[in-house]
N, CA and C atoms as an extended XYZ file, in Angstrom:
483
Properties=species:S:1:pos:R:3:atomname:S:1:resname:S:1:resid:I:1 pbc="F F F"
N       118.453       93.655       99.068 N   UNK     1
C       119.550       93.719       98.154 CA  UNK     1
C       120.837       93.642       98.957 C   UNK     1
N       121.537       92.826       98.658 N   UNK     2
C       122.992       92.661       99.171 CA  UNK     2
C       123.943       92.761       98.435 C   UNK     2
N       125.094       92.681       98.703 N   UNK     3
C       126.503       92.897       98.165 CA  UNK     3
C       126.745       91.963       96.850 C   UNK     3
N       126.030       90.491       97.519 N   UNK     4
C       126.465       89.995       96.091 CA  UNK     4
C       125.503       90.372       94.861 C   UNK     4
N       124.734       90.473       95.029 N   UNK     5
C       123.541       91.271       93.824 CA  UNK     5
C       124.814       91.883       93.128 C   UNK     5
N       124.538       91.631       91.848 N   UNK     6
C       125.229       92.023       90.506 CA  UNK     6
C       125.003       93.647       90.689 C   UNK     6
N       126.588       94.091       90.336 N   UNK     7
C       126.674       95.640       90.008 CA  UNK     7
C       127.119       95.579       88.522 C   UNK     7
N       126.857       97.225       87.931 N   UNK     8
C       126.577       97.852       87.099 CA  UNK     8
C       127.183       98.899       87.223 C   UNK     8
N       128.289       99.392       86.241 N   UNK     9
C       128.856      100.397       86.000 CA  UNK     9
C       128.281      101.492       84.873 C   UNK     9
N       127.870      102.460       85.601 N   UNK    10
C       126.645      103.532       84.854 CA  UNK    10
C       127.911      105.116       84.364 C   UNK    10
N       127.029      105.742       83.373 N   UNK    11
C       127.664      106.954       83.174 CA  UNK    11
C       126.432      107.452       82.818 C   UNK    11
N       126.139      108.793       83.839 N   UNK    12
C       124.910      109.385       83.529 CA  UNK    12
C       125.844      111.151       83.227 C   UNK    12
N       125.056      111.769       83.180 N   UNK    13
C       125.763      113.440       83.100 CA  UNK    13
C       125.493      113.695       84.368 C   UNK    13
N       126.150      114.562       84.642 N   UNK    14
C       126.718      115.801       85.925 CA  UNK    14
C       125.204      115.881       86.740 C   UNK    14
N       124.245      116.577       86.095 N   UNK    15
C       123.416      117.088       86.288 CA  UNK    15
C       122.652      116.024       86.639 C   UNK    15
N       121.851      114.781       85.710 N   UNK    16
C       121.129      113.979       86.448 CA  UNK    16
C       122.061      113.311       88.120 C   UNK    16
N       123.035      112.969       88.021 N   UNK    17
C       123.460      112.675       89.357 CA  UNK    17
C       123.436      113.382       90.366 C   UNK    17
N       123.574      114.455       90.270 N   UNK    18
C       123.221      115.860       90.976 CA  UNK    18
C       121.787      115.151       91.404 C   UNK    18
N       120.810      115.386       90.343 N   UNK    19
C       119.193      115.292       90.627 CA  UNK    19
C       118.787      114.022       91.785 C   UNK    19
N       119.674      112.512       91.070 N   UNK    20
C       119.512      111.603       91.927 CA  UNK    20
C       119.713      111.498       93.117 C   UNK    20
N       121.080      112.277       93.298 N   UNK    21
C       121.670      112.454       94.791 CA  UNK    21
C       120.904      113.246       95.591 C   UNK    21
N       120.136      114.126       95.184 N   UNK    22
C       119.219      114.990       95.683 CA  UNK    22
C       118.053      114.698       96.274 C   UNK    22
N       117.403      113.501       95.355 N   UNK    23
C       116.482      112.822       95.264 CA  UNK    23
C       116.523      111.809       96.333 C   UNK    23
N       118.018      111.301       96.462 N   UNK    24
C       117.687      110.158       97.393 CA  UNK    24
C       118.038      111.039       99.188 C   UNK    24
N       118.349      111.749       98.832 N   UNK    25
C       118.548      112.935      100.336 CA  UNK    25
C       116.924      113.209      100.921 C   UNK    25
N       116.287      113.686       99.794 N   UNK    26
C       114.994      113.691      100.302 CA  UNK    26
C       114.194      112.812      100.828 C   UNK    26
N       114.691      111.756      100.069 N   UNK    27
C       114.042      110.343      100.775 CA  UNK    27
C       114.663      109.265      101.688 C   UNK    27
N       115.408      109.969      102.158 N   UNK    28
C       116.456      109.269      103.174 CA  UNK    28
C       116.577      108.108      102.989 C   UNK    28
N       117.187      108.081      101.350 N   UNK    29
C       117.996      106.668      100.976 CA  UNK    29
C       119.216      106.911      100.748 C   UNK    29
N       119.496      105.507      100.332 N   UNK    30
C       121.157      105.711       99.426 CA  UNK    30
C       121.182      106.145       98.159 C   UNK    30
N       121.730      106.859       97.165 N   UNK    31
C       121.739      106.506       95.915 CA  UNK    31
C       121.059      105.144       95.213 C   UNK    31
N       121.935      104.431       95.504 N   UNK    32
C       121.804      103.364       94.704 CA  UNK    32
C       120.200      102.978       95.613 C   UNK    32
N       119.878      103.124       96.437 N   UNK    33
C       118.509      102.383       96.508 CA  UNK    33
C       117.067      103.666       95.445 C   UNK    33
N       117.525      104.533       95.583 N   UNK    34
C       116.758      105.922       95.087 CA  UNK    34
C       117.089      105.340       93.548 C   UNK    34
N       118.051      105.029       93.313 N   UNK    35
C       118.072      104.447       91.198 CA  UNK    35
C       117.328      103.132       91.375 C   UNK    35
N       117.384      102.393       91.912 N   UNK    36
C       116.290      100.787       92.130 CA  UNK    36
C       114.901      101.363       92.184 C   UNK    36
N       114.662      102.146       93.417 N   UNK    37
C       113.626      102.589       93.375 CA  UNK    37
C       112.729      103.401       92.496 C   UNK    37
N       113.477      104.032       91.935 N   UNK    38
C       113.147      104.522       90.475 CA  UNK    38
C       113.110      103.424       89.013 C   UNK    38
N       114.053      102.869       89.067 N   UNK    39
C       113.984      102.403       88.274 CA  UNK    39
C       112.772      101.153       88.110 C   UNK    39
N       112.617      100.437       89.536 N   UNK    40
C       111.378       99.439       89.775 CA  UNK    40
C       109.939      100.284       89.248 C   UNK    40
N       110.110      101.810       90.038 N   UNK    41
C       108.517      102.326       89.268 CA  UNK    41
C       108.432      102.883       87.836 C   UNK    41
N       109.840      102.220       87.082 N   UNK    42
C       109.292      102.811       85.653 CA  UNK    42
C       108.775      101.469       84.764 C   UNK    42
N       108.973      100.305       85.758 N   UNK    43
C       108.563       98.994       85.354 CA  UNK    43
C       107.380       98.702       85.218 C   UNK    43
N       106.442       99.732       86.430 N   UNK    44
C       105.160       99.630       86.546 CA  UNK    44
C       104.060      100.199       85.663 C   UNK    44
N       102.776       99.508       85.414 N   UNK    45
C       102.252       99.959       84.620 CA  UNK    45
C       102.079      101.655       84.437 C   UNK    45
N       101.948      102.742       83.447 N   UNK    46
C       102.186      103.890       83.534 CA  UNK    46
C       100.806      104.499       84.165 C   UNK    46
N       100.931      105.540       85.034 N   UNK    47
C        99.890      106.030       85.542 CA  UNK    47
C        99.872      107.596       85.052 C   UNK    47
N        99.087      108.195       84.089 N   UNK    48
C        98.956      109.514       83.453 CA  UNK    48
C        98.003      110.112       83.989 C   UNK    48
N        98.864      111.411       84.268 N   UNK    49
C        97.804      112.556       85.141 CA  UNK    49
C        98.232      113.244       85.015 C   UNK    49
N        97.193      114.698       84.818 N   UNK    50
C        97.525      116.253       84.871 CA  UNK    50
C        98.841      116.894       85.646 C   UNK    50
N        99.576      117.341       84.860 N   UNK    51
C       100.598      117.786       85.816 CA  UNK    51
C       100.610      119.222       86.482 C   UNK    51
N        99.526      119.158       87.177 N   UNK    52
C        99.676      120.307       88.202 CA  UNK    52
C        99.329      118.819       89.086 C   UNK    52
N        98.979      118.033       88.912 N   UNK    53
C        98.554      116.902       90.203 CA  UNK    53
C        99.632      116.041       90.357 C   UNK    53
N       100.293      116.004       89.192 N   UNK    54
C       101.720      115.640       89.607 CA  UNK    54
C       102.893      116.105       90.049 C   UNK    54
N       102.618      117.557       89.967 N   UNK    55
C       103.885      118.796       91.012 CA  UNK    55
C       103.226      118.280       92.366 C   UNK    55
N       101.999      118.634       92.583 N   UNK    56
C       101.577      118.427       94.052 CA  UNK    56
C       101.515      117.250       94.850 C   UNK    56
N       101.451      116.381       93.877 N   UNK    57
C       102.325      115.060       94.590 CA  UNK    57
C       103.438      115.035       94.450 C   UNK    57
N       104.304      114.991       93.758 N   UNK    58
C       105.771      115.537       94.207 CA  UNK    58
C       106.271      115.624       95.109 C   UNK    58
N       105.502      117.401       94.965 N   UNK    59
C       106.043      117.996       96.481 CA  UNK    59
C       105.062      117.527       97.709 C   UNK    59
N       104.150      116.679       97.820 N   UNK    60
C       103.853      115.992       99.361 CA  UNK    60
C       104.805      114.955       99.159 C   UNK    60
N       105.253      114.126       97.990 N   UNK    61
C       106.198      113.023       98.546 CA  UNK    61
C       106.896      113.284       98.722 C   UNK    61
N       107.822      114.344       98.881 N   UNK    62
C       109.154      114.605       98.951 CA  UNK    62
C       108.755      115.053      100.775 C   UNK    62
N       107.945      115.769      100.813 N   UNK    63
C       107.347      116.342      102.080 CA  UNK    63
C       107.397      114.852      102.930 C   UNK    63
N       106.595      113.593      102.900 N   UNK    64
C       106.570      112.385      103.138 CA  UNK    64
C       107.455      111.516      103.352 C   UNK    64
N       108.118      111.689      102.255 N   UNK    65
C       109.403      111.033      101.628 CA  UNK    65
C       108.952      109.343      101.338 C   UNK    65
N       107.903      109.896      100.591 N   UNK    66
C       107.175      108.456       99.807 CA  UNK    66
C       107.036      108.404       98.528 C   UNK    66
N       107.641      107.528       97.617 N   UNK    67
C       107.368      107.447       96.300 CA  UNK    67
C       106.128      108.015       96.009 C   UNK    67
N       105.963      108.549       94.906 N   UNK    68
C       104.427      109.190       94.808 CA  UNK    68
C       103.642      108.316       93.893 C   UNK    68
N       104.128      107.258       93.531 N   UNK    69
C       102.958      105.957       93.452 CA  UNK    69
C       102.314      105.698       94.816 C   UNK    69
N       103.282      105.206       96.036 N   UNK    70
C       102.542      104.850       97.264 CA  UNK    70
C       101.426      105.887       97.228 C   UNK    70
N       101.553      107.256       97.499 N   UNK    71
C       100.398      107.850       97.684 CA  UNK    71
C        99.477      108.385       97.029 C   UNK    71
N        99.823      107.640       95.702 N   UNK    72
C        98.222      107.441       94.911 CA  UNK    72
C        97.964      106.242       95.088 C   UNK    72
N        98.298      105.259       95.114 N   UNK    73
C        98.054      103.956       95.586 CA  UNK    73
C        97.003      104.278       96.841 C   UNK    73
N        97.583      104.504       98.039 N   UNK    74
C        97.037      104.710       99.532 CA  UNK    74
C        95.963      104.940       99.144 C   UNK    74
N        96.048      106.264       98.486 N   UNK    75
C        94.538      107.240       98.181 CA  UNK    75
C        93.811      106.252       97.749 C   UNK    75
N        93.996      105.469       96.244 N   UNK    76
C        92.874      104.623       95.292 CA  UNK    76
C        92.565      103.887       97.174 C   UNK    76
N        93.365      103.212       97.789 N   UNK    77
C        92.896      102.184       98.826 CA  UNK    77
C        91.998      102.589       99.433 C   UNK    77
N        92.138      104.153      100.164 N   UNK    78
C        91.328      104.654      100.945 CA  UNK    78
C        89.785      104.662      100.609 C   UNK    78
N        89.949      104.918       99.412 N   UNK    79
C        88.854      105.303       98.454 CA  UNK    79
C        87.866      104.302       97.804 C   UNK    79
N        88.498      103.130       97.599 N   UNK    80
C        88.361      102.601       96.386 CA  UNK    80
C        89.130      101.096       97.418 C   UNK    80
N        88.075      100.282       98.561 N   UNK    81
C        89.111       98.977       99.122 CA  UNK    81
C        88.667       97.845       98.604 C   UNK    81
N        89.668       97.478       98.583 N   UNK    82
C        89.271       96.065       97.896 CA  UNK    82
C        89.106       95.162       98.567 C   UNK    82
N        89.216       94.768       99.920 N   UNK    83
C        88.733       93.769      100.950 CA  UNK    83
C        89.136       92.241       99.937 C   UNK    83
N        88.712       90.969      100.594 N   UNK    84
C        89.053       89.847      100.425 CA  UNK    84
C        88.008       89.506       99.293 C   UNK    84
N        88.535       88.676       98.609 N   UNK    85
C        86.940       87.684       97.727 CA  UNK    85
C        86.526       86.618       98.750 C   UNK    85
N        86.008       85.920       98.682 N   UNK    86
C        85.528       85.050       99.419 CA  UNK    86
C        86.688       84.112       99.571 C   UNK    86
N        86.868       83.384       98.266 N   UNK    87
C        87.910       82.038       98.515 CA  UNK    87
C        89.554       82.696       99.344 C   UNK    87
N        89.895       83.943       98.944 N   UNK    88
C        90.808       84.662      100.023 CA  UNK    88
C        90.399       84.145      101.584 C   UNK    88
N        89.264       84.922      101.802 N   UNK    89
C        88.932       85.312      103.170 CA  UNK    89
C        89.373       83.696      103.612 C   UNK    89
N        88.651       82.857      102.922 N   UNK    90
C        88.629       81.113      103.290 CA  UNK    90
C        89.452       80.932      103.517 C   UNK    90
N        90.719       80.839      102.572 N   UNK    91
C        91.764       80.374      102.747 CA  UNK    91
C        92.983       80.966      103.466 C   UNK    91
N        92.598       82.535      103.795 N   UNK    92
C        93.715       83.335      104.603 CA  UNK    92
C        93.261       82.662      106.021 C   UNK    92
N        91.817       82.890      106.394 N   UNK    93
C        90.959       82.825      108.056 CA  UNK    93
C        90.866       81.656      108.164 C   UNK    93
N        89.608       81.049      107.376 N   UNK    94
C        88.678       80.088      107.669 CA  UNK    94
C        89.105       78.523      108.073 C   UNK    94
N        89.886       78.198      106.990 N   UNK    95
C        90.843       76.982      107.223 CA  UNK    95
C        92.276       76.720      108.235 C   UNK    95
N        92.491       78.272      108.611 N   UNK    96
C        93.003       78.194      109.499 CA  UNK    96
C        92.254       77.924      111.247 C   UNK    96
N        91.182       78.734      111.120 N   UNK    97
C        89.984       78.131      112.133 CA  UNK    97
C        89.841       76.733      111.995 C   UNK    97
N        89.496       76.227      111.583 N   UNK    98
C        88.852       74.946      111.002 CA  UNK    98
C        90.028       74.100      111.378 C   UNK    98
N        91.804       74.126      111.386 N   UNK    99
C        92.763       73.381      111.495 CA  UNK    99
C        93.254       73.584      113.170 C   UNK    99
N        92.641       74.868      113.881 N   UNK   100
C        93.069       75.114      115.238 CA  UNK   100
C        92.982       73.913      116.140 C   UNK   100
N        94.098       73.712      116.825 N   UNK   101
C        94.005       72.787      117.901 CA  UNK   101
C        93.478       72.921      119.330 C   UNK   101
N        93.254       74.332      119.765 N   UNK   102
C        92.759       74.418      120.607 CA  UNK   102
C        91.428       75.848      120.941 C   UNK   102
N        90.889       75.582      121.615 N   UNK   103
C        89.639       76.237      121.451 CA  UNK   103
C        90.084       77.462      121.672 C   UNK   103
N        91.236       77.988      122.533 N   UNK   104
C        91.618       79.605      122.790 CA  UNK   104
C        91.842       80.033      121.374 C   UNK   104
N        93.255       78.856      120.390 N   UNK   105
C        93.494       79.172      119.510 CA  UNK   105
C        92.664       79.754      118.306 C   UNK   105
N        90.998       79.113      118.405 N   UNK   106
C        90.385       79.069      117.588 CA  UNK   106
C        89.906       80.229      117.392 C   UNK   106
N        89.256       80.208      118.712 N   UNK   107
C        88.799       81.942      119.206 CA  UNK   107
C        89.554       83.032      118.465 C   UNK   107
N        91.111       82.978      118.967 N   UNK   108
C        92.079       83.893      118.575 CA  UNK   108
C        91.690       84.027      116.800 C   UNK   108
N        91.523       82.996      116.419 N   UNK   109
C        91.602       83.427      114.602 CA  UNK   109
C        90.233       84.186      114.386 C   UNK   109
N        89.512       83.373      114.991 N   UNK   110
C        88.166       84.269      114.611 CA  UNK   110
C        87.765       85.894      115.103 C   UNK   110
N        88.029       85.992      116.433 N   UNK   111
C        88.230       87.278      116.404 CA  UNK   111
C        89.440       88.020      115.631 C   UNK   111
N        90.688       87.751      115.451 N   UNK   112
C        91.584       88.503      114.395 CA  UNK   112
C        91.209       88.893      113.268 C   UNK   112
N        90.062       87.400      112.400 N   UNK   113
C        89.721       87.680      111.234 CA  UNK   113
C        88.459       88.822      111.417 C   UNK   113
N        87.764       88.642      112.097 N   UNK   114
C        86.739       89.712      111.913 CA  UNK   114
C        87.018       91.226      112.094 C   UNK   114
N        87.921       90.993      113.048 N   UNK   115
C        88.852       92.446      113.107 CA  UNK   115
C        89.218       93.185      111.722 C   UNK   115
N        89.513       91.798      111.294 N   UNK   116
C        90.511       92.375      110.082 CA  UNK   116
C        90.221       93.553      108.807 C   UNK   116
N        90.981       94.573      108.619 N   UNK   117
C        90.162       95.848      108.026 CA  UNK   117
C        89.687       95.265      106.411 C   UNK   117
N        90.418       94.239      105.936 N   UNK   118
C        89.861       93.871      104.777 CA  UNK   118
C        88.739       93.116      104.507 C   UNK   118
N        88.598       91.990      105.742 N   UNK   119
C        87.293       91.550      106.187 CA  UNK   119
C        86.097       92.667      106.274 C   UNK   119
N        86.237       93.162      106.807 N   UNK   120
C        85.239       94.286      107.373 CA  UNK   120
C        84.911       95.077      106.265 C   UNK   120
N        85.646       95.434      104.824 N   UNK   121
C        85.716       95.974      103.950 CA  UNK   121
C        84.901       95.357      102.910 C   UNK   121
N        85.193       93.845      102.789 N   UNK   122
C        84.555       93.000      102.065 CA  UNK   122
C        83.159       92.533      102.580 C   UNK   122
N        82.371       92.672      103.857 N   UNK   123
C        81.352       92.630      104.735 CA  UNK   123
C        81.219       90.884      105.080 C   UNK   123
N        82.859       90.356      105.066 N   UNK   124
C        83.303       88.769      105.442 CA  UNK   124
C        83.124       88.947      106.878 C   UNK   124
N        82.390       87.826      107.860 N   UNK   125
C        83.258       87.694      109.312 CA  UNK   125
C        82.554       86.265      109.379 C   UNK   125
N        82.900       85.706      110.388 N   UNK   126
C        82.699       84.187      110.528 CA  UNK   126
C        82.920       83.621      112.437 C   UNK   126
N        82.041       82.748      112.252 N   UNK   127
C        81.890       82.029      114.110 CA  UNK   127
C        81.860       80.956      113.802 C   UNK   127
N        82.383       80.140      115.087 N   UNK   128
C        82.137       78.606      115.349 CA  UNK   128
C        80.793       78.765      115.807 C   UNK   128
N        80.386       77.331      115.437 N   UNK   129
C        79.015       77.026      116.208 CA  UNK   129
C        79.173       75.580      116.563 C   UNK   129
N        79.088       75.678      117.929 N   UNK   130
C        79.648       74.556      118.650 CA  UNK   130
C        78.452       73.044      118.680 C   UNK   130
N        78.119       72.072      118.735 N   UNK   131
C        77.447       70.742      118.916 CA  UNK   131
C        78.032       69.921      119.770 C   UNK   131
N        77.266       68.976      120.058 N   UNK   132
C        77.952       67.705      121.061 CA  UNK   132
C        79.058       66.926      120.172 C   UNK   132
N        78.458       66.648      118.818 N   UNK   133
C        79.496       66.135      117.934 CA  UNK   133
C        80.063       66.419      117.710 C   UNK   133
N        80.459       67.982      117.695 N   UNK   134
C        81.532       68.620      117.118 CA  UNK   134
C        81.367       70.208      116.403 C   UNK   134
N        81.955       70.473      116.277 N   UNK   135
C        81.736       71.633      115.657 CA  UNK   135
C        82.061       72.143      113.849 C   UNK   135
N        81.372       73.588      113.828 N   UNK   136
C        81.702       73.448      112.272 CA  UNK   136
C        81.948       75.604      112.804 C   UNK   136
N        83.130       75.982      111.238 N   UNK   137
C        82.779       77.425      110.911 CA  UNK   137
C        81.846       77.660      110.029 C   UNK   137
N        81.214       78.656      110.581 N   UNK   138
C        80.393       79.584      109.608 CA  UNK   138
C        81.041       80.773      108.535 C   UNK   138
N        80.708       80.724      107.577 N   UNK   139
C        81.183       82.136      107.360 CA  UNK   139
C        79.955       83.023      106.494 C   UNK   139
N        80.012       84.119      106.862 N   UNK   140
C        78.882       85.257      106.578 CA  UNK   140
C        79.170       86.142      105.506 C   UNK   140
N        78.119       86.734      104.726 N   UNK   141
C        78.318       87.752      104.074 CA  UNK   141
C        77.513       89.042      104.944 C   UNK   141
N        77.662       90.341      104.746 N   UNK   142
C        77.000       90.911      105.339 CA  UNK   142
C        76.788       91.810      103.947 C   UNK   142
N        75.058       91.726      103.845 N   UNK   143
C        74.677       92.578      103.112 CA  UNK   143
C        73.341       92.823      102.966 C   UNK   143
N        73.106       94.347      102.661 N   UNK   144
C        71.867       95.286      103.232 CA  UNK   144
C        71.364       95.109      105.093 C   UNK   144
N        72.639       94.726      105.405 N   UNK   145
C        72.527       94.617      106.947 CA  UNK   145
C        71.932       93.152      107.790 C   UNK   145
N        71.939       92.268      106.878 N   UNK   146
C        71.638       91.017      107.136 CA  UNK   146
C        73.008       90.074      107.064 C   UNK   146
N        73.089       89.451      107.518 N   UNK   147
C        73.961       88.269      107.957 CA  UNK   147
C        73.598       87.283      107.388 C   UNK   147
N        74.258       86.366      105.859 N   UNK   148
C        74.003       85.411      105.175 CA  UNK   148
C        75.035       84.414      105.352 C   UNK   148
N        74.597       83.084      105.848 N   UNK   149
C        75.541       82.095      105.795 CA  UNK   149
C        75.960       81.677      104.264 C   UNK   149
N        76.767       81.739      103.828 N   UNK   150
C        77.576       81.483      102.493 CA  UNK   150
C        78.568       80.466      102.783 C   UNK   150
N        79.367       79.671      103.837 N   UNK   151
C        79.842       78.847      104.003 CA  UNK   151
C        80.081       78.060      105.075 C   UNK   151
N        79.980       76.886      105.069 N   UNK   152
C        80.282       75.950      106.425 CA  UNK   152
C        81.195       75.259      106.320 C   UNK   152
N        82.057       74.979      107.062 N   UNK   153
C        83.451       73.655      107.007 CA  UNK   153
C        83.403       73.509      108.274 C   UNK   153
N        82.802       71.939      108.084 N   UNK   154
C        83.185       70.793      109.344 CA  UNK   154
C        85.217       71.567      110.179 C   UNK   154
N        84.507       71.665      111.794 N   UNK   155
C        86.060       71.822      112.476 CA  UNK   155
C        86.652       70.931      112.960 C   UNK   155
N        88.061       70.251      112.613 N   UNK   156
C        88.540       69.459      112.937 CA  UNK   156
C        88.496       69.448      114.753 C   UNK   156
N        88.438       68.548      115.449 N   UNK   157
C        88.401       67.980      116.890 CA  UNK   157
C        89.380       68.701      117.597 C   UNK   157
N        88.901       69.782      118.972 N   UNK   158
C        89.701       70.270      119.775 CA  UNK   158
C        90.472       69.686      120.379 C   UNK   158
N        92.067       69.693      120.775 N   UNK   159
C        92.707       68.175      121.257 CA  UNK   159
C        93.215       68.988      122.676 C   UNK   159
N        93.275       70.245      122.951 N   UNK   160
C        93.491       70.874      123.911 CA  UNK   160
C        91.688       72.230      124.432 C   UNK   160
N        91.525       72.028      125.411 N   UNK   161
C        90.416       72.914      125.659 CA  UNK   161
C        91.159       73.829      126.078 C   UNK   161
């Protein structure tokens, strides 16, 4: 948000500005980013919960100084990950393997992607398998502890080794 972003001349009472100003102290913002920020999470779909679970998030976000969506969010993540679908994984990793120009480069994607905590979440990882003609990626599912090939794409020609 910058300067030229359209302003808005507000009149709230004494007391909520009080609250906001308070609010954005705790969260080591500005005002005006603590009213955006508020105001962006009343845009979001509504999330209803017991309010003794909503004092106690509260007071850890304020403790945090994290919106207390982020840390029900985090939590559902921790809990509850959603890793890549397949055509993701493909199109974030795979085709980027598959377009590498050089064999370090290639390496580099494939180990990054398997690294990757959403890969690993989704039980995605993937290798070259090299030929005289050329090479192709694999990509794997991993499940009940077996390693299933689920996709191959021809790799375009290394032009640097």
């Amino acid at each position: 948000m910058g300067r030229e972003d359209p302003q808005l001349k507000l009149r709230l009472p004494e007391e909520m500005k009080d609250k906001i100003t308070e609010a954005a102290k705790t969260m080591g913002r500005s005002v005006n980013a603590e009213i955006v920020a508020r105001l962006t999470e009343s845009f979001q779909d509504p999330l209803v919960l017991p309010l003794d679970v909503l004092s106690r998030l509260e007071r850890r976000s304020q403790e945090l100084r994290v919106p207390v969506r982020s840390l029900v969010l985090s939590a559902v993540d921790k809990h509850f990950p959603a890793g890549y679908r397949l055509g993701e994984f493909i199109e974030k990793w795979a085709l980027n393997a598959v377009h590498a120009t050089s064999r370090a480069e290639r390496s580099r994607i494939i180990v990054t992607a398997n690294d990757d905590s959403e890969s690993r979440v989704s039980g995605l990882s993937m290798s070259e398998q090299i030929y005289d003609e050329g090479s192709e990626i694999l990509v794997y599912q991993l499940s009940d502890d077996v390693n299933s090939i689920i996709a191959t794409l021809p790799a375009s020609k290394i032009i640097q080794e």
